[in-house]
MIKE-17017 format. One record per residue (C-alpha): residue number from 1; x, y, z. Coordinates in Angstrom, 2 decimals, always signed. Example, Ala and Ser with C-alpha at 12.3 -4.5 7.8 and 13.67 -1.06 7.14 Angstrom:
<sites>
> vexvex:px:py:pz
> 1:+12.30:-4.50:+7.80
> 2:+13.67:-1.06:+7.14
</sites>
This chain:
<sites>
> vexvex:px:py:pz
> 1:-11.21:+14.67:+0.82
> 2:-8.81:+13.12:+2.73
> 3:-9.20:+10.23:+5.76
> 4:-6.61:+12.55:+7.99
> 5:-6.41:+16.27:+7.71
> 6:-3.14:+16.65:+9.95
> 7:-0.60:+14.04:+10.38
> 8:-1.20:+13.85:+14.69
> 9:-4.62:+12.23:+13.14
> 10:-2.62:+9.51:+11.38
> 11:-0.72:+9.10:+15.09
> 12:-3.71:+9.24:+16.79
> 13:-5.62:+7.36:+14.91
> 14:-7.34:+4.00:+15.97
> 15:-6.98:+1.63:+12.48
> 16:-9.50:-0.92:+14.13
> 17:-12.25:+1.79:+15.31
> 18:-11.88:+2.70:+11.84
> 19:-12.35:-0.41:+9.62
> 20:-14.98:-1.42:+12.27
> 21:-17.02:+1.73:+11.41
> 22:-16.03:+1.29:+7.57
> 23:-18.67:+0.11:+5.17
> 24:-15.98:-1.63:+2.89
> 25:-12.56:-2.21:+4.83
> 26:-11.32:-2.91:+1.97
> 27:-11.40:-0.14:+0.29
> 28:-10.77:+1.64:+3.76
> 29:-7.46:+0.26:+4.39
> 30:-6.14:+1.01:+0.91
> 31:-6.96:+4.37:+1.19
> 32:-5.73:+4.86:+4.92
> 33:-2.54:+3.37:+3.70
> 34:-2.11:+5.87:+0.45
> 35:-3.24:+8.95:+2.73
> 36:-0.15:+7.11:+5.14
> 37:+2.65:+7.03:+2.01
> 38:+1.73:+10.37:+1.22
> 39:+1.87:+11.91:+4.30
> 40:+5.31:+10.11:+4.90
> 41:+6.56:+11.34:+1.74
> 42:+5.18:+14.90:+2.66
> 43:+7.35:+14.79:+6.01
> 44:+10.46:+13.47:+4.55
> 45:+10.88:+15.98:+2.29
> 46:+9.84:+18.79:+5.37
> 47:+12.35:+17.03:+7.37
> 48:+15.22:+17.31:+4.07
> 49:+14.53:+20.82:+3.91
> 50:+14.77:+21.19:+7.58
> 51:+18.68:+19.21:+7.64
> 52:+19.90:+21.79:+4.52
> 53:+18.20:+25.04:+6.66
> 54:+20.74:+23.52:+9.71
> 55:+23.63:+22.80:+7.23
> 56:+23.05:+26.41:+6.12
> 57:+22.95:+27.70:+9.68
> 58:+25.75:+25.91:+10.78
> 59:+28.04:+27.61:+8.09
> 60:+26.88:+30.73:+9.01
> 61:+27.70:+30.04:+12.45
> 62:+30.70:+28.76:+11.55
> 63:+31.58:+31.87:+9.39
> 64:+30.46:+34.34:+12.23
> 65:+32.67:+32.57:+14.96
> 66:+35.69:+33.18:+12.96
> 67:+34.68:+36.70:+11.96
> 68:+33.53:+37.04:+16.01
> 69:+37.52:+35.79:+16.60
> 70:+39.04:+38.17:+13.76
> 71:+37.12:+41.48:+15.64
> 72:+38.75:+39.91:+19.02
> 73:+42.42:+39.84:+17.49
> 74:+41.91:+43.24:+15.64
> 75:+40.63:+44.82:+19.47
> 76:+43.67:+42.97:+21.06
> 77:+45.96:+44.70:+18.39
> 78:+44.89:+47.68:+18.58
> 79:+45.30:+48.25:+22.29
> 80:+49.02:+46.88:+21.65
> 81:+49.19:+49.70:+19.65
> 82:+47.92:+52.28:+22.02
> 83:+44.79:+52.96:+19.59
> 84:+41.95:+52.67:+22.34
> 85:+39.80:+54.11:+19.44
> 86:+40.33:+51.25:+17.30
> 87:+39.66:+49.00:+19.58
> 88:+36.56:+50.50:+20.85
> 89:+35.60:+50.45:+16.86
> 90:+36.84:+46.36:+16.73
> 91:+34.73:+45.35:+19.56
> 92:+31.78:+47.17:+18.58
> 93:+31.91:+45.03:+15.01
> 94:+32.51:+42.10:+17.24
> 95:+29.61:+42.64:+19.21
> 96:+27.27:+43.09:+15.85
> 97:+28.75:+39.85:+14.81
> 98:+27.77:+37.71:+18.51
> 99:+24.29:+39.79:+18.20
> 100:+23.70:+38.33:+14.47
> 101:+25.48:+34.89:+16.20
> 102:+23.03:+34.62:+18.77
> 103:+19.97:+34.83:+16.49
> 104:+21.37:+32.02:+14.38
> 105:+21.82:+29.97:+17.10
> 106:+18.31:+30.56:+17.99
> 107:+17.04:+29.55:+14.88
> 108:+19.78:+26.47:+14.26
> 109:+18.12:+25.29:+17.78
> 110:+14.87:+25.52:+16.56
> 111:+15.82:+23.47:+13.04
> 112:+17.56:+21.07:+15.80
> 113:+13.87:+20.85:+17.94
> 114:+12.17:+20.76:+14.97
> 115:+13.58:+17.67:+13.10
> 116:+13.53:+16.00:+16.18
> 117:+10.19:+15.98:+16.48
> 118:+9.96:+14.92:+13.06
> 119:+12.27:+12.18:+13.29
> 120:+10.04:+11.01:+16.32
> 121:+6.53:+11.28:+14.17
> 122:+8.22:+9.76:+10.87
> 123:+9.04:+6.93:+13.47
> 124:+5.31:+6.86:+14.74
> 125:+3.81:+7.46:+11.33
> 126:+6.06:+4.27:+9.65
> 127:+4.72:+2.08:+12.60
> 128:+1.36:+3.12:+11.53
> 129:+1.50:+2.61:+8.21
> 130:+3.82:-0.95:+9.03
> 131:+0.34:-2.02:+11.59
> 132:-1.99:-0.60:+8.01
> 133:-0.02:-2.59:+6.23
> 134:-0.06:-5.69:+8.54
> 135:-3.93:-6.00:+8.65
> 136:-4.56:-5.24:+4.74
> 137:-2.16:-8.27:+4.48
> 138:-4.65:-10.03:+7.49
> 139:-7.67:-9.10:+5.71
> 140:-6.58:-10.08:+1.95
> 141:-5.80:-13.53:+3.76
> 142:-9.00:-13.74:+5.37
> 143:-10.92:-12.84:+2.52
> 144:-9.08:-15.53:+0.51
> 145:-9.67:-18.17:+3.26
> 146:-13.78:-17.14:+2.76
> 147:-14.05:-17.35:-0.31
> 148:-11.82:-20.58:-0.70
> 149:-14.46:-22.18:+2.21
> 150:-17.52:-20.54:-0.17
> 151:-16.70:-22.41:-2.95
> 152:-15.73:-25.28:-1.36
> 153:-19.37:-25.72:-0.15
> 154:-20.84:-24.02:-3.21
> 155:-18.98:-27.50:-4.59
> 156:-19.77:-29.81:-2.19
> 157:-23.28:-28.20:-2.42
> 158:-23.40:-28.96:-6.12
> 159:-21.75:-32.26:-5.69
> 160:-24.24:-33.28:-3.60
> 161:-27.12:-32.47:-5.92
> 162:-25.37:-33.59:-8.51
> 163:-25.14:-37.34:-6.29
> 164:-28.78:-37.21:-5.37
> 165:-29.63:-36.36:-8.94
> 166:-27.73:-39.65:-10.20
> 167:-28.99:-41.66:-7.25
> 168:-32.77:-40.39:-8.33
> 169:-31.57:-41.65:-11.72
> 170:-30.48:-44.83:-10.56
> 171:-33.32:-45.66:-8.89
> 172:-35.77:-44.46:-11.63
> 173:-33.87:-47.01:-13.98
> 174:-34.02:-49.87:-11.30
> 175:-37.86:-49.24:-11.45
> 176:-37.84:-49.36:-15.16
> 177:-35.81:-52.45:-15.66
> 178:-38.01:-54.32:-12.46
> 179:-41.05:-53.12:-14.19
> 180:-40.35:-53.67:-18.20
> 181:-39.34:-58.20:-15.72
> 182:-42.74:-58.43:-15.04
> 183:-44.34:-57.23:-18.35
> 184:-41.86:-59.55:-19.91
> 185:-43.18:-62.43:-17.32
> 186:-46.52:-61.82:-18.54
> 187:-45.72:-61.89:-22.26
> 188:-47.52:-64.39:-24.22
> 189:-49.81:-65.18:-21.65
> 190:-52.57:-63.58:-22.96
> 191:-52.07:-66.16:-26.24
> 192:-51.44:-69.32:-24.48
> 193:-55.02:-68.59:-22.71
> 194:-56.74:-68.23:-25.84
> 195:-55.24:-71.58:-27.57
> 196:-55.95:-73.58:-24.24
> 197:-59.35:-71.91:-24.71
> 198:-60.11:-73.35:-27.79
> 199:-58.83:-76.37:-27.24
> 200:-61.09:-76.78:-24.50
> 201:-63.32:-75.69:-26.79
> 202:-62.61:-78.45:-29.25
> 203:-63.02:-81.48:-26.61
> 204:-65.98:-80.03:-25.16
> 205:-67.79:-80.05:-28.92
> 206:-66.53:-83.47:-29.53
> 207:-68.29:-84.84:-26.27
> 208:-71.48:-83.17:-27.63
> 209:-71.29:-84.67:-30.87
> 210:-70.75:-88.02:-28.97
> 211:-73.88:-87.76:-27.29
> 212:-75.96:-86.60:-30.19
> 213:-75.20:-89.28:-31.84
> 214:-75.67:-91.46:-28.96
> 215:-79.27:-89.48:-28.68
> 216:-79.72:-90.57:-32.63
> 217:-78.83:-94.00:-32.29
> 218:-81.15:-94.76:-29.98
> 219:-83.74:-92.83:-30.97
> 220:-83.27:-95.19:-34.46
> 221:-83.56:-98.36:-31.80
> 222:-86.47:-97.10:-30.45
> 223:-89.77:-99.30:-31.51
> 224:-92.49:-97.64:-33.42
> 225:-95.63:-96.56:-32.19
> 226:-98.53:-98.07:-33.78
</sites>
């Protein structure tokens, strides 16, 4: 089923009102502009016809004038002649002729009237289909420029993810590396306590020993009890 179902509805038509009402313009537009070529075509070829019906008429025309001034000379002729009979006869085909002559030109006026107004709606219908054409073009741009700006930010969208990811990343392995300093700082410590320890250990035993044997010695110097 077609957008237009005469071509005054192409001429009429409001290409805005529409794509506006259209659920896919898209798709709209390409179709108003195939029902357009079509139709175009269609007329063309009405209005071809129409030029060979005048061509036709014309030579018909052409062929009836001359018979129209043949009859006329024959009349003429005849009267020269004395033959009022013949004449009367003459005129009578000349007047058949004119008759048949006036209903051609009738009908080469109409052809005439007819591609006229063709002429004048091919004219309309090719500024149509020139303003169709015109915003498919608009709306194939604009639908590049969208989708150009939607990946754009799709990228810059992914880019940015993609920074705060490494940043994240960055950081995580700045913690890591501050982290694994100190555990290195406190390496060994652990050890050197322990030795100092026992070292301490070690003095503090040999001052005991000292004083035992202090607490022997004189205990040995110590008179006996009787």
């Amino acid at each position: 089923m077609g957008i237009f179902s005469r071509l005054t509805d192409i001429i009429n038509s409001n290409l805005t009102a529409l794509l506006d009402r259209a659920e896919d313009p898209q798709k709209m537009i390409r179709l108003i502009i195939q029902e357009m070529e079509e139709t175009l075509v269609e007329v063309r070829s009405s209005s071809a016809r129409i030029i060979a019906d005048k061509k036709d008429a014309q030579r018909r025309l052409d062929r009836l004038h001359a018979e129209v001034a043949e009859w006329e000379a024959k009349a003429t002729l005849a009267l020269e002649k004395n033959r009022e009979d013949l004449a009367r006869a003459a005129l009578a085909e000349k007047q058949v002729l004119q008759e048949e002559e006036a209903i051609i030109e009738q009908e080469f006026k109409a052809l005439d009237e007819h591609l006229k107004q063709l002429s004048g709606e091919i004219g309309q219908l090719q500024q149509k289909l020139t303003d169709a054409k015109a915003k498919q073009k608009s709306m194939v741009m604009r639908h590049q420029t969208v989708s150009t700006r939607r990946r754009a930010k799709e990228q810059l969208s992914r880019e940015s993810l993609q920074d705060a990811f490494e940043k994240f990343e960055r950081y995580e392995r700045r913690m890591d590396s501050m982290e694994s300093e100190i555990e290195a700082m406190d390496l060994g410590k652990g050890e050197r306590s322990d030795l100092a320890g026992e070292i301490d250990s070690l003095v503090r035993d040999d001052s005991i020993n000292l004083e035992l044997e202090r607490l022997k010695a004189k205990m040995k110097n110590r008179p006996e009890q009787n």
